[in-house]
C-alpha positions in Angstrom: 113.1 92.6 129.0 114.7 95.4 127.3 115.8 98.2 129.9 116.0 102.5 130.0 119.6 102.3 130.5 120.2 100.4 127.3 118.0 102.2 124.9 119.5 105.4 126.3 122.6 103.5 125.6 121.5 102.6 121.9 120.3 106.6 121.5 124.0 107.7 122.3 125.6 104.9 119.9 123.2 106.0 117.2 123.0 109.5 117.9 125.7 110.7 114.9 123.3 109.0 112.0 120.0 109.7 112.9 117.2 112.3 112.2 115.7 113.6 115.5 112.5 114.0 113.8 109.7 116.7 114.9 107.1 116.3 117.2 104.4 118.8 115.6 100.8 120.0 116.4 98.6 120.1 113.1 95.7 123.0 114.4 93.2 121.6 111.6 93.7 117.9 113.0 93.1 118.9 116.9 90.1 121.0 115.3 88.9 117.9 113.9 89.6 115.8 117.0 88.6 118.2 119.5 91.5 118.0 121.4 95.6 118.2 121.6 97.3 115.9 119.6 101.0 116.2 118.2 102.4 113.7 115.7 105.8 111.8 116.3 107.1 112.4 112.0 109.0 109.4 112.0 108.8 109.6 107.9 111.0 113.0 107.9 114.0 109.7 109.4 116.6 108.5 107.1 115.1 105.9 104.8 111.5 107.7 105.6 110.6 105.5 109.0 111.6 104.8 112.0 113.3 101.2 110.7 116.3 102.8 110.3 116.6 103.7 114.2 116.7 99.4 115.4 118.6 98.6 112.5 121.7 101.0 112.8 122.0 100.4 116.6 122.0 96.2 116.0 124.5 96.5 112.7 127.0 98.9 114.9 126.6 96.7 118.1 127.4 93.5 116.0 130.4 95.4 113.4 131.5 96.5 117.4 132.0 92.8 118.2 132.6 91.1 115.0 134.1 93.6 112.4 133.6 93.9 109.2 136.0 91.2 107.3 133.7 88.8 106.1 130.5 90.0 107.6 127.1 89.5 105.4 123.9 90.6 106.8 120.7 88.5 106.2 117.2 89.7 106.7 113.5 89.8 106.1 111.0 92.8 105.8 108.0 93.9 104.3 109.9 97.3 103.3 111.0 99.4 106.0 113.4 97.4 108.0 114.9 96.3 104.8 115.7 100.4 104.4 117.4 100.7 107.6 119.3 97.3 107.4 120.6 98.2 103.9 121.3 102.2 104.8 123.2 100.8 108.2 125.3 98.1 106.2 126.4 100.8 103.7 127.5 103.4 106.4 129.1 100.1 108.1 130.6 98.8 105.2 129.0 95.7 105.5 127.2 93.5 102.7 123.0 93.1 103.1 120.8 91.1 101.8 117.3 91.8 102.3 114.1 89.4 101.8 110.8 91.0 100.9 107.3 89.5 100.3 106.6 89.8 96.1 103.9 92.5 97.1 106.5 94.3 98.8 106.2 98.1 97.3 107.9 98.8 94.5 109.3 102.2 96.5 110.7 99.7 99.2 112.3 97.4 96.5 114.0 100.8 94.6 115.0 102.1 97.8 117.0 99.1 99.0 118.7 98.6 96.3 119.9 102.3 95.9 121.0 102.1 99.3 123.6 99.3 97.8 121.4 96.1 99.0 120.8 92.6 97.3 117.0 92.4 97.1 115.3 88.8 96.8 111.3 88.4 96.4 110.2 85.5 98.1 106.5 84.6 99.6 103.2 86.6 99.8 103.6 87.8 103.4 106.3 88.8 105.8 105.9 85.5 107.2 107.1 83.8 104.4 109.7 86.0 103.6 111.0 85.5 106.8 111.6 81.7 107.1 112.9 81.9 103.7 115.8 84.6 104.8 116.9 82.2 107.9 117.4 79.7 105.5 119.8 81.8 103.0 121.8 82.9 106.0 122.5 79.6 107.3 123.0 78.0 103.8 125.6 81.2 103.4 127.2 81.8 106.6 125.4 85.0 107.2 124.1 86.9 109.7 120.5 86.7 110.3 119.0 90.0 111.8 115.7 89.9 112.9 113.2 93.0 112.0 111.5 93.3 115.4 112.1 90.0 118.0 115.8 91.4 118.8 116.7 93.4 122.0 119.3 95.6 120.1 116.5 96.7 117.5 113.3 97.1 120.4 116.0 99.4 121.5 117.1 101.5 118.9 113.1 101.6 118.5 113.0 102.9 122.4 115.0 106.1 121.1 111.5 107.6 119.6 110.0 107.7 123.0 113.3 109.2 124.1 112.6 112.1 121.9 109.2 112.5 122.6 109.9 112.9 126.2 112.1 115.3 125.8 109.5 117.8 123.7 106.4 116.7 125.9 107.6 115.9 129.3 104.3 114.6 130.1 101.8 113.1 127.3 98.5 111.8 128.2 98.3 108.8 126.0 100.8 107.4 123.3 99.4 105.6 120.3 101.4 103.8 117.6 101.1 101.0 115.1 102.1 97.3 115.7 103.5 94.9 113.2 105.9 92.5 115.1 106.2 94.9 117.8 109.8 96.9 118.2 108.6 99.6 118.3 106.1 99.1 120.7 108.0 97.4 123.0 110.7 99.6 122.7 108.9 103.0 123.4 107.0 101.4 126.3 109.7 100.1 128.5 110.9 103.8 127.9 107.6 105.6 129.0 106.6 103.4 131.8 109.8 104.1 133.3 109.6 108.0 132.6 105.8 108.5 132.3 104.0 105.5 134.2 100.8 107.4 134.0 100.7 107.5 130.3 98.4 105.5 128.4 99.7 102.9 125.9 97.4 102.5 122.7 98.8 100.0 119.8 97.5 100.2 116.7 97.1 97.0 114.1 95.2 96.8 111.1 91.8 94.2 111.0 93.6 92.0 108.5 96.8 91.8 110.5 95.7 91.3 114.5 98.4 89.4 115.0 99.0 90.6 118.5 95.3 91.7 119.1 94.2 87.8 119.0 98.0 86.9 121.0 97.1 89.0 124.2 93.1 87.4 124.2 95.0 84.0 123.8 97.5 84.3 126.6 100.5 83.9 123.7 102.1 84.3 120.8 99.9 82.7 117.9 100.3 82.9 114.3 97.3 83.9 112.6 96.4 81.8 109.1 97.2 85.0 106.5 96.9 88.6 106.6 95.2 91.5 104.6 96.0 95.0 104.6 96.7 97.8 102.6 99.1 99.0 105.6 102.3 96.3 104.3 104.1 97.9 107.2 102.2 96.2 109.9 101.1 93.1 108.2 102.8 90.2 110.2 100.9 86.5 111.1 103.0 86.6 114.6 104.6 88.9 116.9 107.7 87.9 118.4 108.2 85.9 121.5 110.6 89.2 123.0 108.2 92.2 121.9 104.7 90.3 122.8 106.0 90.0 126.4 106.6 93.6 126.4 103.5 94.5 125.0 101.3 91.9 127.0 102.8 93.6 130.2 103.1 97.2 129.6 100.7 98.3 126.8 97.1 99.0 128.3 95.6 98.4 125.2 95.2 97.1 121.3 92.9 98.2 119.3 92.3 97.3 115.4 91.3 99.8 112.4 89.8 98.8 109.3 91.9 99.5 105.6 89.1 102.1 105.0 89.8 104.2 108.4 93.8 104.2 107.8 92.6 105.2 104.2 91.0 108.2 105.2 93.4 108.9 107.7 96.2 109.6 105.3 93.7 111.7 103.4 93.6 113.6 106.6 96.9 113.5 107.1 98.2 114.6 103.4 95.3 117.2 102.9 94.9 119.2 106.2 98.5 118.7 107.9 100.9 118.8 105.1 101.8 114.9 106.3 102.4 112.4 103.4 102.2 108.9 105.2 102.4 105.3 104.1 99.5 103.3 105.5 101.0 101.5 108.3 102.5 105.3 109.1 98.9 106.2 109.8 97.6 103.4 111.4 97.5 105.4 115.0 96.0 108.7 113.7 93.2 106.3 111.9 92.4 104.8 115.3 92.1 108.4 116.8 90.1 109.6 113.5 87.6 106.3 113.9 87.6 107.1 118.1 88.6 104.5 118.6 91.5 105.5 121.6 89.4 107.8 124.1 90.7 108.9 127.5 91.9 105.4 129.2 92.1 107.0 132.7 96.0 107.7 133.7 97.0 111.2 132.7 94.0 112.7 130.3 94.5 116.3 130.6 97.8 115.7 128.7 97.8 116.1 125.1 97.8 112.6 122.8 101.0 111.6 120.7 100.9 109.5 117.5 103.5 108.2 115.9 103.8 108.7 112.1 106.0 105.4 111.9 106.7 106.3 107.9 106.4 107.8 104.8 107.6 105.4 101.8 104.1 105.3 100.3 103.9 104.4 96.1 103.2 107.4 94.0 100.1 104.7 92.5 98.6 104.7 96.1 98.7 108.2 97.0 97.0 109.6 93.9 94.6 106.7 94.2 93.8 108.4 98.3 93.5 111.4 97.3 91.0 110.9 94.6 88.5 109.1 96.8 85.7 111.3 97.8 
């Protein structure tokens, strides 16, 4: 497992690069709720998500190691790791290649290759995309860099609940969407440590349960295919390194449907001046459908969700905001 001292570690190495994004109270959204809430704005980060945070800190400890002479970068994402991996290998001066599923957004695929990366469509899910990239790297003699199942990118991750901490010494519960899991791994070996009483909410979508139907199983399992209008958190398996993170210090998964996250970035856009992309408002959806409570631990402290991104196509958003 991951430890504090090395995501504090990864927040000093990436310190110089990143955003240290607002933690901000929307008064119409507690209204709504009933209750404090402040949103983590992980889409104000460079590349519009938190990506960017894992995949700077695991370029820069591998350039550290390695240098740059010769060095190509191989990896896999539905969109927003594919961002930070090809933002991190231009400030590195490293070559990327990045792997995205054909229904990847189009905002993803114009992104990465302005940031200066090759971009390859390959599969229908993550998954695919995935076992496709591991094969280029070895065929090339690349670099394969995982989008979640690494330490060095769970860490870099770690660095949002490092912030958090240090705007809201003490938050009640923490809620946050899961695709593979960095992120949630990462942020809770950081507030078990600081916050122990803090509850621990991950968020997945009903077509992507990946790690919803792993912690009822007792392991890792990869489900059959996955269906979501949140791309961001649609993946068939967690990974071996984040699900034993999650299994032992998350209290709890819960699932939202594509309607709920839907209406949550409706919320979001209209009444907090907060333009997510669907997996970005996974964990406000879950609070929106009640579907998070008060889990015992610390309730009188107010409730954190993380707005994990903002790269949402133009097509999308206009569609949102013209349902009723």
């Amino acid at each position: 497992m991951v430890t504090l001292d090395e995501v504090r570690q990864a927040r000093d190495r990436i310190r110089e690069q990143v955003v240290r994004t607002p933690l901000v109270s929307p008064e119409a959204l507690e209204k709504r709720l009933g209750m404090p809430v402040a949103l983590k704005l992980e889409n104000f980060q460079r590349t519009g998500a938190f990506k960017f945070r894992g995949a700077l800190n695991c370029v820069l400890r591998l350039v550290a190691a390695r240098g740059t002479s010769g060095l190509h970068l191989v990896t896999a994402s539905s969109g927003n790791h594919a961002l930070g991996m090809s933002l991190a290998g231009r400030l590195a001066g490293v070559a990327v290649t990045v792997v995205m599923p054909e229904g990847a957004p189009l905002v993803k695929q114009e992104k990465a290759r302005a940031y200066g990366a090759r971009v390859i469509l390959h599969g229908e899910a993550y998954d695919d995309a995935q076992v496709y990239a591991r094969r280029l790297a070895d065929e090339a003699g690349a670099v394969y860099i995982p989008s979640f199942n690494h330490p060095d990118i769970m860490t870099g991750q770690g660095t949002v609940a490092l912030e958090v901490l240090e705007d809201l010494a003490e938050p009640g519960t923490v809620v946050f969407p899961i695709g593979g899991g960095g992120l949630a791994a990462g942020m809770a070996v950081v507030l078990r440590a600081l916050s122990p009483l803090t509850v621990l909410v991950g968020v997945q979508a009903e077509g992507a349960a990946s790690t919803k139907v792993s912690l009822e199983r007792g392991e890792p399992v990869e489900l059959e295919s996955v269906r979501t209008v949140a791309d961001g958190i649609a993946v068939r398996r967690p990974g071996d390194l984040t699900f034993a993170v999650v299994r032992e210090l998350v209290n709890r998964v819960v699932t939202v449907s594509d309607d709920e996250i839907l209406a949550a970035m409706r919320v979001l856009v209209t009444e907090a001046s907060v333009v997510p992309e669907p997996a970005g408002a996974a964990a406000v959806a879950a609070l929106l459908a009640g579907k998070v409570g008060r889990l015992g631990g610390r309730p009188e402290g107010p409730v954190v969700a993380v707005v994990t991104g903002g790269n949402v196509d133009a097509d999308l958003l206009r569609r949102v905001l013209e349902c009723p």
